[in-house]
VEXDREN-2710 file (C-alpha; in Angstrom, 1 decimal):
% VEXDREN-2710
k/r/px/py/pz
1/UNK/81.1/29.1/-253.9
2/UNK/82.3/32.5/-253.6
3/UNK/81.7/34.7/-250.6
4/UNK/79.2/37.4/-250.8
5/UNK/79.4/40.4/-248.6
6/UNK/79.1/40.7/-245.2
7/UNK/76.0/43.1/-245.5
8/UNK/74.7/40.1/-248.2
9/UNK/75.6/37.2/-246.6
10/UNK/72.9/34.8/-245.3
11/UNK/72.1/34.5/-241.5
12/UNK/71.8/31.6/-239.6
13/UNK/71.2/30.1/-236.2
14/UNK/72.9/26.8/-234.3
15/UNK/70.9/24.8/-232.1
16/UNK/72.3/22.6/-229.8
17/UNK/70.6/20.3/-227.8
18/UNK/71.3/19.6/-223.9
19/UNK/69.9/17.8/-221.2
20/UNK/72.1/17.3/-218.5
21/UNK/75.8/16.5/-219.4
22/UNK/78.4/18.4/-218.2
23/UNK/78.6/22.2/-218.7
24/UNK/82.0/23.0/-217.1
25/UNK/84.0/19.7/-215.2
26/UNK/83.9/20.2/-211.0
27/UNK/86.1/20.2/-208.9
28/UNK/84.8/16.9/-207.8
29/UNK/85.1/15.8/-211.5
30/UNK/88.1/16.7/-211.8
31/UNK/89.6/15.0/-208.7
32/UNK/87.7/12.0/-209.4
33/UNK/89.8/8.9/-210.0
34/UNK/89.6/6.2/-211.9
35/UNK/89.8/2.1/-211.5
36/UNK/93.8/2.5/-211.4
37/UNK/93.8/5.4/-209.1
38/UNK/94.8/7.9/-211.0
39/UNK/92.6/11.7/-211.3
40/UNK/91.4/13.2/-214.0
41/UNK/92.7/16.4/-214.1
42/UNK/96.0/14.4/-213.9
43/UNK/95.4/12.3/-216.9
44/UNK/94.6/15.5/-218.9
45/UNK/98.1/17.0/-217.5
46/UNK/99.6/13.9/-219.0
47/UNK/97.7/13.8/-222.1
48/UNK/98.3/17.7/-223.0
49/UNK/101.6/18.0/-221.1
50/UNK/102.7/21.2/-222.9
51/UNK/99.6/22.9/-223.1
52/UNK/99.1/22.5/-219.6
53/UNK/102.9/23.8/-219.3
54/UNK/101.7/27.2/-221.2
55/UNK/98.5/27.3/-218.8
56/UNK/100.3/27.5/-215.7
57/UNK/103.1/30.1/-217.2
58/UNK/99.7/32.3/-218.1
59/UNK/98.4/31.9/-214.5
60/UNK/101.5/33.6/-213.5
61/UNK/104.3/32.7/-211.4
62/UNK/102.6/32.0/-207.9
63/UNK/101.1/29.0/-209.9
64/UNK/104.2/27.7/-211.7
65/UNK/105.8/27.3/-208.1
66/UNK/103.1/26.0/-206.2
67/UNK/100.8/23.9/-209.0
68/UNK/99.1/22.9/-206.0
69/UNK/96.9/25.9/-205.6
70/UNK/94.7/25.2/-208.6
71/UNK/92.1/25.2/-207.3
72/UNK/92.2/28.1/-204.9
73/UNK/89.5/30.6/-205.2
74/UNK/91.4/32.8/-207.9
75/UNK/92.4/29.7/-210.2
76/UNK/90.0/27.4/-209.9
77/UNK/87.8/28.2/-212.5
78/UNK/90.5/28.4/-215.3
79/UNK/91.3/25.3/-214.0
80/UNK/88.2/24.2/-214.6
81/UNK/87.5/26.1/-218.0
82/UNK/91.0/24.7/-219.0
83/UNK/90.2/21.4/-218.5
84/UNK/86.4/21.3/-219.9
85/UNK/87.9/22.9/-222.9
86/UNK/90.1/19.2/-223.2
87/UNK/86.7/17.0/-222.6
88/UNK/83.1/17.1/-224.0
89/UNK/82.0/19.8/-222.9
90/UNK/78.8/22.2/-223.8
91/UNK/81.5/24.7/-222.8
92/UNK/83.7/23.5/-224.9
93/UNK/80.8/23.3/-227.9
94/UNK/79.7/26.5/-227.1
95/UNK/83.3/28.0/-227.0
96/UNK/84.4/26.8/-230.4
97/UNK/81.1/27.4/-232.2
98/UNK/80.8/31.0/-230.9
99/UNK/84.3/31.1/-232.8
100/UNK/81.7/32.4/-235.7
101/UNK/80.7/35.5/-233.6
102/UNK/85.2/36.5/-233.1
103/UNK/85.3/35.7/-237.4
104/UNK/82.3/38.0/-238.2
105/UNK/83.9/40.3/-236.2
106/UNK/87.2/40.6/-237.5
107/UNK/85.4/40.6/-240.6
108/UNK/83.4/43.4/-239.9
109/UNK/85.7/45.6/-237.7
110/UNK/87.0/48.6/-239.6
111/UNK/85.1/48.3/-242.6
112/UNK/81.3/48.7/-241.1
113/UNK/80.0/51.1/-238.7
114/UNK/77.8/49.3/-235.8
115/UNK/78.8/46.1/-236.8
116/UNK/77.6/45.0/-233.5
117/UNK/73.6/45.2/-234.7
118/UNK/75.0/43.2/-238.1
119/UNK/76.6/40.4/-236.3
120/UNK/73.6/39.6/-234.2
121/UNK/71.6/39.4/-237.3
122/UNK/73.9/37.2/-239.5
123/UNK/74.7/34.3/-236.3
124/UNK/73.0/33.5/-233.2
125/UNK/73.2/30.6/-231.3
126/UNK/70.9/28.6/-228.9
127/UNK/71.6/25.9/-226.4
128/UNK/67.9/24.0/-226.0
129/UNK/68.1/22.9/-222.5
130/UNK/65.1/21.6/-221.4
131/UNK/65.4/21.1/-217.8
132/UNK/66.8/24.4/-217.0
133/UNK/64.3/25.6/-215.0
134/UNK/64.4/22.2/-213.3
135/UNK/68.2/22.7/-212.5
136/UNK/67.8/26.1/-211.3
137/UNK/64.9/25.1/-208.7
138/UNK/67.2/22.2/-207.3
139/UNK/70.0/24.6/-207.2
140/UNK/72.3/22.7/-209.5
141/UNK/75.9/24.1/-209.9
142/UNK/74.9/22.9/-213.8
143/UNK/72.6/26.4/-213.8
144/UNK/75.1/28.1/-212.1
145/UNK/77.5/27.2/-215.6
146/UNK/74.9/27.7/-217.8
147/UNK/74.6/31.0/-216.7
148/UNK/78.1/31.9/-216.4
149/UNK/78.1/30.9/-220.4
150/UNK/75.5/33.1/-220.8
151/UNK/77.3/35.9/-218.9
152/UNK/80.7/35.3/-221.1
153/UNK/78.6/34.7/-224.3
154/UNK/76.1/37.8/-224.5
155/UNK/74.6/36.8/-227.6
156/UNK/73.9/33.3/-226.5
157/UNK/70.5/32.1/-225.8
158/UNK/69.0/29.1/-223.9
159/UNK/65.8/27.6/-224.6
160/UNK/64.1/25.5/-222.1
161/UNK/60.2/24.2/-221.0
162/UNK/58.3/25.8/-218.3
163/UNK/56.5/23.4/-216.0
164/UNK/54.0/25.4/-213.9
165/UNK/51.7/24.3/-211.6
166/UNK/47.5/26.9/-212.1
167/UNK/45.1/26.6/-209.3
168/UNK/41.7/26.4/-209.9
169/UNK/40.3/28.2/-206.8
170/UNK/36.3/27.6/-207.5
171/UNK/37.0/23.2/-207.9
172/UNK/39.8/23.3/-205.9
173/UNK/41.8/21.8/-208.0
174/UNK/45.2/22.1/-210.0
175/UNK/46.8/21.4/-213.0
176/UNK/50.2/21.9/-214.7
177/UNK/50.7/24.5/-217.6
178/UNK/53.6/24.0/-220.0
179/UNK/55.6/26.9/-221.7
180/UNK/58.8/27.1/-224.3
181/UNK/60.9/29.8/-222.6
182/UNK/63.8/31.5/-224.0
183/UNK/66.4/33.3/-222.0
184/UNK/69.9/35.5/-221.9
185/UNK/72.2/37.5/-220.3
186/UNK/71.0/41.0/-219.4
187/UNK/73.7/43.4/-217.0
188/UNK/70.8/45.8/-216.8
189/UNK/68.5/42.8/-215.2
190/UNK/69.6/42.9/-211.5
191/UNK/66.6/43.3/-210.2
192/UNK/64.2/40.5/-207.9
193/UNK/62.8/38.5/-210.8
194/UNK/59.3/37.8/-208.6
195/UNK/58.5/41.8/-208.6
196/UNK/59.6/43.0/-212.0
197/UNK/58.0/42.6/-215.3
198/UNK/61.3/42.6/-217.1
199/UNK/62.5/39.1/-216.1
200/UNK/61.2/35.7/-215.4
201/UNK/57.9/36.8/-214.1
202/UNK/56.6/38.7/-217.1
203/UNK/52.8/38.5/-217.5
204/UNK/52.2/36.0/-214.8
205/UNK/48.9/35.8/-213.3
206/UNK/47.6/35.7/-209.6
207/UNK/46.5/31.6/-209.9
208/UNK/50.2/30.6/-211.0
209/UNK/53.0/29.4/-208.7
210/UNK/56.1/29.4/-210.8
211/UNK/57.8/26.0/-210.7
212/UNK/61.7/27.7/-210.1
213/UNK/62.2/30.0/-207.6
214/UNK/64.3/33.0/-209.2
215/UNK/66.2/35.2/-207.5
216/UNK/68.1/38.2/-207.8
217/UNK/70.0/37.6/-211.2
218/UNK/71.2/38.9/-215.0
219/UNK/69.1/36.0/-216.5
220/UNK/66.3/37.9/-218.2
221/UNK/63.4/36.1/-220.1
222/UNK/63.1/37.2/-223.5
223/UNK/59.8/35.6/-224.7
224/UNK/57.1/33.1/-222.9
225/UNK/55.1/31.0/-225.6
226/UNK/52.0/28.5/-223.8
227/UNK/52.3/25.0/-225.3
228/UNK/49.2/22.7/-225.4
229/UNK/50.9/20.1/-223.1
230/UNK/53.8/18.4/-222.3
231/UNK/55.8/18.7/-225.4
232/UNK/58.1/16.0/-224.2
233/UNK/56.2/12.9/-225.8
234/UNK/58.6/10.8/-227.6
235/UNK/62.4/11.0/-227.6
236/UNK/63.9/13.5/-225.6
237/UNK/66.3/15.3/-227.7
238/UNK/64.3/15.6/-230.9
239/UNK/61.6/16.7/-229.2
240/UNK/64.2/19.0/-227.5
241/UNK/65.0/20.6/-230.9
242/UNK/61.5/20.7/-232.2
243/UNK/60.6/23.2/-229.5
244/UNK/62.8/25.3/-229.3
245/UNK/63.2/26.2/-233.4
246/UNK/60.8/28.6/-232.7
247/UNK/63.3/30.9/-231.1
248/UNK/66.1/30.7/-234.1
249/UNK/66.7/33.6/-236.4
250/UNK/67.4/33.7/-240.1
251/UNK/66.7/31.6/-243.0
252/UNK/69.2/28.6/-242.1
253/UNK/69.6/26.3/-239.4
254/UNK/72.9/24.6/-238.1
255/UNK/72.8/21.3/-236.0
256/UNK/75.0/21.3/-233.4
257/UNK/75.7/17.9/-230.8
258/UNK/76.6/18.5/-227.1
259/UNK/80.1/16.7/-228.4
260/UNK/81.2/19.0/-231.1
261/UNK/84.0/21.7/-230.7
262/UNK/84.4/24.8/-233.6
263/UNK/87.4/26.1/-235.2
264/UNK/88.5/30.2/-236.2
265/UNK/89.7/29.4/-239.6
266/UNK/86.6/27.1/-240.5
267/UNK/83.9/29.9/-238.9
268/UNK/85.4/31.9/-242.0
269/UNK/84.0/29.7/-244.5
270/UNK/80.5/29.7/-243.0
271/UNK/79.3/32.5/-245.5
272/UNK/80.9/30.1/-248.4
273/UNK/78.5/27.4/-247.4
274/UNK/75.5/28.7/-247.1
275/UNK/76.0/29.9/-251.1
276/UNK/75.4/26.1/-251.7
277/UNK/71.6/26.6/-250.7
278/UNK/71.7/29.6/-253.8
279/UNK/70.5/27.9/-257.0
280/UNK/73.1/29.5/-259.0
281/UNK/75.8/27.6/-256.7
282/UNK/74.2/24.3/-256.7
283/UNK/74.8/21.5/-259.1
284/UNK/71.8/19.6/-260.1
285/UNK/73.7/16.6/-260.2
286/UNK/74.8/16.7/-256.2
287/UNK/78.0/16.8/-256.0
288/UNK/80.5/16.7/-253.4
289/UNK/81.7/20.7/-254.0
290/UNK/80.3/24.2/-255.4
291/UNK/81.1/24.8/-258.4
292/UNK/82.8/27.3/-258.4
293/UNK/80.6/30.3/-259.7
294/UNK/79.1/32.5/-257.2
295/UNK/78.6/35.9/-256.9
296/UNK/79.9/38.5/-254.7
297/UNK/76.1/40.2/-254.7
298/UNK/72.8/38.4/-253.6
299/UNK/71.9/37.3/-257.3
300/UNK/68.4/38.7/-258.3
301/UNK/66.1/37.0/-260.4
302/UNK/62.8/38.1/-262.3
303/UNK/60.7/35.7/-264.4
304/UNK/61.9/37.1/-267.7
305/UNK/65.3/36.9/-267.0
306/UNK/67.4/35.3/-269.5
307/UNK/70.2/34.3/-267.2
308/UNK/68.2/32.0/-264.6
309/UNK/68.0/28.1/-266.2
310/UNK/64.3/26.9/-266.3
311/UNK/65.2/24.0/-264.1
312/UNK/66.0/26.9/-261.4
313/UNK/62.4/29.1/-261.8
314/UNK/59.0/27.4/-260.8
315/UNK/55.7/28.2/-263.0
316/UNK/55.6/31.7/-261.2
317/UNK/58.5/33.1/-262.0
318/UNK/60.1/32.5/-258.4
319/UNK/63.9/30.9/-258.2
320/UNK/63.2/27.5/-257.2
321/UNK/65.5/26.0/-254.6
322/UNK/65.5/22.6/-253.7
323/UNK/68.6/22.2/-251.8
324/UNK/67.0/21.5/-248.1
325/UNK/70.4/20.1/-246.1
326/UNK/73.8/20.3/-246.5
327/UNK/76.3/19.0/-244.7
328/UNK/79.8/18.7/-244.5
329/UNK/82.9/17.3/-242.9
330/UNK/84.1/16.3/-239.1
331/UNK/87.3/16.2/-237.2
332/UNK/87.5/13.7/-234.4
333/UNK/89.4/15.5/-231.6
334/UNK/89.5/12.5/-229.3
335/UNK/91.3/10.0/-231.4
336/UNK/94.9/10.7/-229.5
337/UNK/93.4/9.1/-226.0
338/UNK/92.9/5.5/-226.9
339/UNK/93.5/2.7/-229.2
340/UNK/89.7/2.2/-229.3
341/UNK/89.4/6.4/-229.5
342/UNK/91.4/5.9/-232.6
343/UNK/89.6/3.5/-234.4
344/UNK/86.8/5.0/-233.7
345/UNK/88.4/8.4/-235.1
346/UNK/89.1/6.3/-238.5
347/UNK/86.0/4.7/-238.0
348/UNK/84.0/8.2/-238.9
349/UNK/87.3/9.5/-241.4
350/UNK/85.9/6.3/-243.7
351/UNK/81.9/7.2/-242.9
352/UNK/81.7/11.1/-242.6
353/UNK/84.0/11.7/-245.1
354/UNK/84.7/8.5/-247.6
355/UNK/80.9/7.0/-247.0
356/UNK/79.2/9.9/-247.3
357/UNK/80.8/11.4/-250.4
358/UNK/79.9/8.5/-252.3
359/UNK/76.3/8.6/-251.0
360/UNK/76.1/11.9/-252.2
361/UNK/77.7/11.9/-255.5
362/UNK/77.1/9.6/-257.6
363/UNK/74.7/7.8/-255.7
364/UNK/72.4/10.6/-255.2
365/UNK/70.7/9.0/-251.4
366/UNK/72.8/10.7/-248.9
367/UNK/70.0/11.4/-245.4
368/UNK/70.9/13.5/-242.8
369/UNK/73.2/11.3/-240.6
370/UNK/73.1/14.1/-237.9
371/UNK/75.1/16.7/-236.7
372/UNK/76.6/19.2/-238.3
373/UNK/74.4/19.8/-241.2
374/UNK/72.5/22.9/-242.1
375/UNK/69.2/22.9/-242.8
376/UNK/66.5/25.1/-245.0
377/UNK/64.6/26.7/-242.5
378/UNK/61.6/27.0/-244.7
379/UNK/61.7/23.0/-245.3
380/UNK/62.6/22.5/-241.3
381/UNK/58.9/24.6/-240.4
382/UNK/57.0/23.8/-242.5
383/UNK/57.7/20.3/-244.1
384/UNK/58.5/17.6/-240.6
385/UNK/61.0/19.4/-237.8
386/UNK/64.4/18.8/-237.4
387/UNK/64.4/15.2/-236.9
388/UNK/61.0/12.5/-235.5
389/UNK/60.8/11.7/-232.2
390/UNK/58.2/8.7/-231.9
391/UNK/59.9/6.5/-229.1
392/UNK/61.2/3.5/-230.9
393/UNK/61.0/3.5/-234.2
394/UNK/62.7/6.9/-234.3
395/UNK/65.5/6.0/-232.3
396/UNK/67.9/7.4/-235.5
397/UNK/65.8/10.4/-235.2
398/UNK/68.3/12.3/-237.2
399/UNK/68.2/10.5/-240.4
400/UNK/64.6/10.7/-240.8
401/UNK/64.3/14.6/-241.7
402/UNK/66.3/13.1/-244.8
403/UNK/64.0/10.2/-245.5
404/UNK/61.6/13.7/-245.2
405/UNK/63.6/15.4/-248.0
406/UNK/64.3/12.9/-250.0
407/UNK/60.4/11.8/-250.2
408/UNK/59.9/15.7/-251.4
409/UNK/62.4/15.9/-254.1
410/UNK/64.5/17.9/-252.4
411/UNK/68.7/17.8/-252.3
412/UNK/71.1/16.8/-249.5
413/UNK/74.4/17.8/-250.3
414/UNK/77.7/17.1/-248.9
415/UNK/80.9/19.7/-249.2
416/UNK/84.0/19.1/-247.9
417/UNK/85.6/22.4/-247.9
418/UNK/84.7/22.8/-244.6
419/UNK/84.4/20.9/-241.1
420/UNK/83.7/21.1/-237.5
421/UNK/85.2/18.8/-234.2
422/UNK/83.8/16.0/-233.0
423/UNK/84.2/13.7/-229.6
424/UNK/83.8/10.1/-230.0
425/UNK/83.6/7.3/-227.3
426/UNK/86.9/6.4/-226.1
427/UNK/86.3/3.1/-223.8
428/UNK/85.7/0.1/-225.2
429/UNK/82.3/-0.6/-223.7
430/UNK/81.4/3.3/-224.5
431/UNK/81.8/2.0/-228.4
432/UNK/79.8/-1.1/-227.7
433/UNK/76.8/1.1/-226.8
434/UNK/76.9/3.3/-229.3
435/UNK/77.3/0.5/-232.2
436/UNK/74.3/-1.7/-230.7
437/UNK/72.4/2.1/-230.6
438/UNK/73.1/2.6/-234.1
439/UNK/72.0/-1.3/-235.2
440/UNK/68.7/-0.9/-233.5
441/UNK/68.5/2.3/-234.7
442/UNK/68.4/1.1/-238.5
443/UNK/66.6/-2.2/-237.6
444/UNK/63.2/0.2/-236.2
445/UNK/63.7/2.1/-239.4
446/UNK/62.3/-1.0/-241.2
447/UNK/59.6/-0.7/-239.5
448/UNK/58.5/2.7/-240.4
449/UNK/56.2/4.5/-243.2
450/UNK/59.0/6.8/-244.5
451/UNK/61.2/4.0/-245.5
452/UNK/58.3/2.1/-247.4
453/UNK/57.7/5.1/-249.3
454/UNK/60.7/5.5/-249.9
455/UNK/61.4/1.8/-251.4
456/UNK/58.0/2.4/-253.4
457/UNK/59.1/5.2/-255.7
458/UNK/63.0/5.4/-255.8
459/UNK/64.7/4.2/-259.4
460/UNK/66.0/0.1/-259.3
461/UNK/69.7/2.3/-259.4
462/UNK/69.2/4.8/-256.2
463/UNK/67.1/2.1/-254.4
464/UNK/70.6/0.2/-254.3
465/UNK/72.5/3.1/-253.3
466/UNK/70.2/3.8/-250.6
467/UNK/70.5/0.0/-249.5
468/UNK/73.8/0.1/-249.4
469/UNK/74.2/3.5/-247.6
470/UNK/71.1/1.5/-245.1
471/UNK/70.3/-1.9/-243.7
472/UNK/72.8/-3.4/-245.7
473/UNK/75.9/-2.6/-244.2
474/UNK/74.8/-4.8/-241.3
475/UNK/73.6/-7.5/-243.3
476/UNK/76.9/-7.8/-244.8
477/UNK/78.8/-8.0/-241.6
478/UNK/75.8/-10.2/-240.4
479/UNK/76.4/-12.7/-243.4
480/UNK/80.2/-12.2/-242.8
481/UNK/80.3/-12.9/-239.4
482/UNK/78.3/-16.4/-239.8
483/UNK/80.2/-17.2/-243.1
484/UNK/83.5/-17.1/-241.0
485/UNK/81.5/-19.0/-238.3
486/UNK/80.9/-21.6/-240.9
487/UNK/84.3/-22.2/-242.8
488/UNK/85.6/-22.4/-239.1
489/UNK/83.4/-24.8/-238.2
490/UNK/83.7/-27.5/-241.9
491/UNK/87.8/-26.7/-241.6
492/UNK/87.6/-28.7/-237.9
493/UNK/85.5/-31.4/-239.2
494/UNK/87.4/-31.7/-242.2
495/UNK/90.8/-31.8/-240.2
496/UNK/89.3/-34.5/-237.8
497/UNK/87.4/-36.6/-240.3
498/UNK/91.4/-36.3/-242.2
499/UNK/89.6/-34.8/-245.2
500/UNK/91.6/-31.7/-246.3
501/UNK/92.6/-32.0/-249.8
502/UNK/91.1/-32.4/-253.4
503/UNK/90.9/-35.8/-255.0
504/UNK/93.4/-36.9/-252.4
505/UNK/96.0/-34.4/-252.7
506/UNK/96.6/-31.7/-250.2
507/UNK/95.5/-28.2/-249.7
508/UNK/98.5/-25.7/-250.0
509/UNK/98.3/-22.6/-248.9
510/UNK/99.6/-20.2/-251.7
511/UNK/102.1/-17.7/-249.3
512/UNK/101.3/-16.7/-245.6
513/UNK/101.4/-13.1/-246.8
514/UNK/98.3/-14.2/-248.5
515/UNK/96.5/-15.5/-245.8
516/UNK/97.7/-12.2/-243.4
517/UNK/96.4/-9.6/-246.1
518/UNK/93.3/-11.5/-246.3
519/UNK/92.7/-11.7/-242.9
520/UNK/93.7/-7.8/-242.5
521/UNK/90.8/-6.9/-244.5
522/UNK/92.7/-4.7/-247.2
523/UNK/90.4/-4.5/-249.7
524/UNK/88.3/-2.6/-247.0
525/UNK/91.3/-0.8/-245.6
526/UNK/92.6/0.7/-249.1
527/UNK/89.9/3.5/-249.1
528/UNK/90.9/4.8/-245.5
529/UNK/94.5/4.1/-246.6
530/UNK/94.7/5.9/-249.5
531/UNK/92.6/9.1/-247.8
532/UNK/95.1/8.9/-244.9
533/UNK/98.2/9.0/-247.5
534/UNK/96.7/11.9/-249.5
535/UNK/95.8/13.8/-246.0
536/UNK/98.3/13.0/-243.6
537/UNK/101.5/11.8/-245.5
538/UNK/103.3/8.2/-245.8
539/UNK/104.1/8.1/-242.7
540/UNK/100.9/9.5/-240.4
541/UNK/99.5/6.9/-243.1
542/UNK/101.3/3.6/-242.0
543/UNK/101.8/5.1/-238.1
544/UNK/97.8/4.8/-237.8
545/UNK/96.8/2.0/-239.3
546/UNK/99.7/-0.1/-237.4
547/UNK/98.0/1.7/-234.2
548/UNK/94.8/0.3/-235.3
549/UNK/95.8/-3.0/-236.1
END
């Protein structure tokens, strides 16, 4: 779709959910080695060898003749910051998503006045941690990092859940109180946060003893909502999310994992995508790309207008939209580190990109597979959350706000125009983990109501897509696995009972290139070899898949 203005463009909000991974790599991190002795920040020295070059020639000359002193008091934390920005990061997430805040502006800059007050209404971003306030009381150097991202990142918020202990003075007893609590970076805020109604301590009774002790700081507390209980019930990070989408802004929602990294160029194309959710710009059908046709304006539509298709109005006259997620493409970052990082690179090129555009067009039954995909923020409030988070059988809790969407009517689409990075595991047993995560995931989905309904009123044809894009994938390699088991297996008996042949004569194999393409899996590879060809060339084509096999 075309872009629309700036002034006309629609707003949206990331969320990204955080725990407690790593915000910015220590010192200690970084001088941490490894089985085969070797560190880490030497590993990434190795692995980016010019950039690291360019690093220390932008340090100045002090630390091109003594590398040594990186991490003296005035270059340690580039060091750091330089090295984070090379791992998986929530500094690095937040650094390349805020990449949308440097493209509005550019946007922006000599063609509106205060485009300041604009750009905070068209993006904002906010990192749900929810054991912030637990960090800061155990004076974790993690808070310490948070908050120098919200220093560096104005227009950042963080979101996290209050635990605080009320006194009952006339039973002597106690009990805890919990709260959803959203925070940024104030300069004005340097006050002692325990005497001032501006900061932490706003509206704070006598009978409460806050659970963090805050100090003297810039970290101001915007708004203080009282929860019923603990919110943390099932799963931890989409119960993460679920709290904190109260404190997002505008009409769309972005999913963003603690893994992901965002580009400049791509930010551009952020008003293009959200046209998709604009009835005008979305093809009943589903497809895998706009069409082409959208307007420069915000398109305005009365109920006697002959322009709008009836498929498009509802009974009142409204425009009808059904598109509730969209997603869109990823590029795996990490697949340089590893043979296993690279297969697991092609490993999402042939899901993210080749699965999912089938599941989407023609097939019609693409879920929400996670991150990066924008939601409705209408169907988010009001119509299941951003994901379930029952412990067990939502252990995939992404994919059931899809089963949500899909039980509604509503559309998932899936562009390619556009994509974000993406970290994968890069160890062996890292992969292992995350592949037996992903089975059990899909075996407690069974289980559950959503998918029942589901079976129960799609068409015989989608009910096979959504089989095949489902349970089946691992009951294919299930049957293929045992089927290989099992022609192993009558091959030995047949070679020691000397029964190989047909009515006495003897097997011959047809050609050993035969045998190797079979056993290569080629039929499976062609897909992935064909995208590589048309993306990368020939040669990247042929240079990866010998690295893979």
């Amino acid at each position: 779709p075309h872009p629309p203005s700036l002034h006309q463009s629609k707003e949206y909000t990331c969320i990204t959910p955080y725990y407690s991974e790593d915000v910015l790599l220590s010192q200690r991190d970084l001088e941490n080695k490894n089985n085969d002795g070797i560190t880490t920040i030497l590993y990434l020295q190795t692995l980016h060898k010019k950039e690291w070059e360019n690093f220390l020639e932008r340090q100045g000359k002090e630390l091109q003749e003594k590398p040594h002193l990186i991490y003296h008091d005035k270059y340690v934390r580039e060091t750091r910051i330089w090295a984070s920005l090379r791992a998986q990061t929530l500094f690095r997430t937040v650094e390349g998503m805020m990449q949308t805040e440097s493209a509005l502006k550019m946007l922006a800059e000599n063609v509106i006045e205060n485009h300041e007050k604009l750009i905070k209404l068209k993006f904002n971003y906010v990192v749900a941690c929810q054991v912030y306030g637990d960090m800061r009381q155990n004076s974790d150097p993690k808070a310490a990092d948070i908050e120098y991202l919200l220093s560096k990142y104005t227009n950042l918020r963080v979101a996290y859940i209050d635990k605080v202990r009320t006194y009952d003075k006339k039973r002597n007893t106690s009990s805890f109180s919990y709260y959803s609590v959203l925070v940024k970076y104030d300069s004005d805020a340097d006050i002692d946060a325990d005497t001032s109604n501006n900061n932490f301590n706003t509206n704070t009774k006598p009978n409460l003893m806050r659970s963090a002790s805050f100090i003297r700081t810039h970290i101001k507390e915007v708004y203080r909502i009282k929860l019923p209980g603990n919110p943390i019930l099932g799963e931890g990070k989409p119960e993460n999310q679920n709290h904190s989408v109260i404190f997002t802004r505008g009409r769309y929602l972005q999913a963003i994992d603690m893994n992901q990294d965002g580009y400049f160029e791509e930010s551009m194309k952020m008003r293009n995508l959200l046209e998709v959710f604009t009835p005008n710009n979305t093809n009943s059908s589903g497809n895998s790309s706009g069409n082409g046709n959208g307007s420069n304006t915000n398109t305005v539509t009365s109920s006697n207008s002959n322009n709008t298709h009836s498929s498009d109005t509802s009974d009142s006259g409204l425009i009808k939209n059904d598109v509730a997620i969209v997603g869109f493409r990823e590029h795996i970052f990490t697949g340089s580190v590893s043979s296993v990082a690279n297969y697991m690179a092609l490993q999402e090129l042939s899901f993210v990109t080749l699965g999912q555009r089938v599941l989407c067009s023609p097939l019609k039954v693409r879920q929400h597979y996670g991150h990066p995909d924008v939601f409705n923020k209408i169907f988010v409030m009001t119509e299941g959350g951003m994901s379930k988070a029952s412990r067990g059988i939502n252990l995939s809790e992404d994919i059931f706000a899809g089963f949500n969407a899909t039980l509604r009517g509503k559309q998932i689409l899936y562009k390619e125009f556009i994509q974000v990075g993406k970290g994968r595991d890069v160890g062996l047993q890292q992969t292992y983990k995350f592949e037996a995560k992903l089975a059990q995931g899909n075996a407690e989905q069974t289980l559950s109501r959503d998918m029942h309904r589901i079976c129960n009123r799609l068409d015989f044809f989608r009910l096979l897509g959504f089989y095949y894009g489902g349970i089946a994938h691992y009951m294919t390699n299930t049957m293929v696995m045992y089927s290989l088991a099992l022609v192993m297996y009558i091959n030995i008996l047949l070679a020691l009972y000397n029964g190989e042949g047909v009515n006495g004569r003897r097997i011959e194999i047809a050609s050993l290139l035969t045998m190797l393409l079979a056993g290569m899996g080629l039929l499976q590879t062609m897909p992935l070899a064909v995208t590589l060809y048309v993306e990368k060339g020939l040669l990247d084509c042929f240079t990866q898949l010998g690295y893979m096999f």
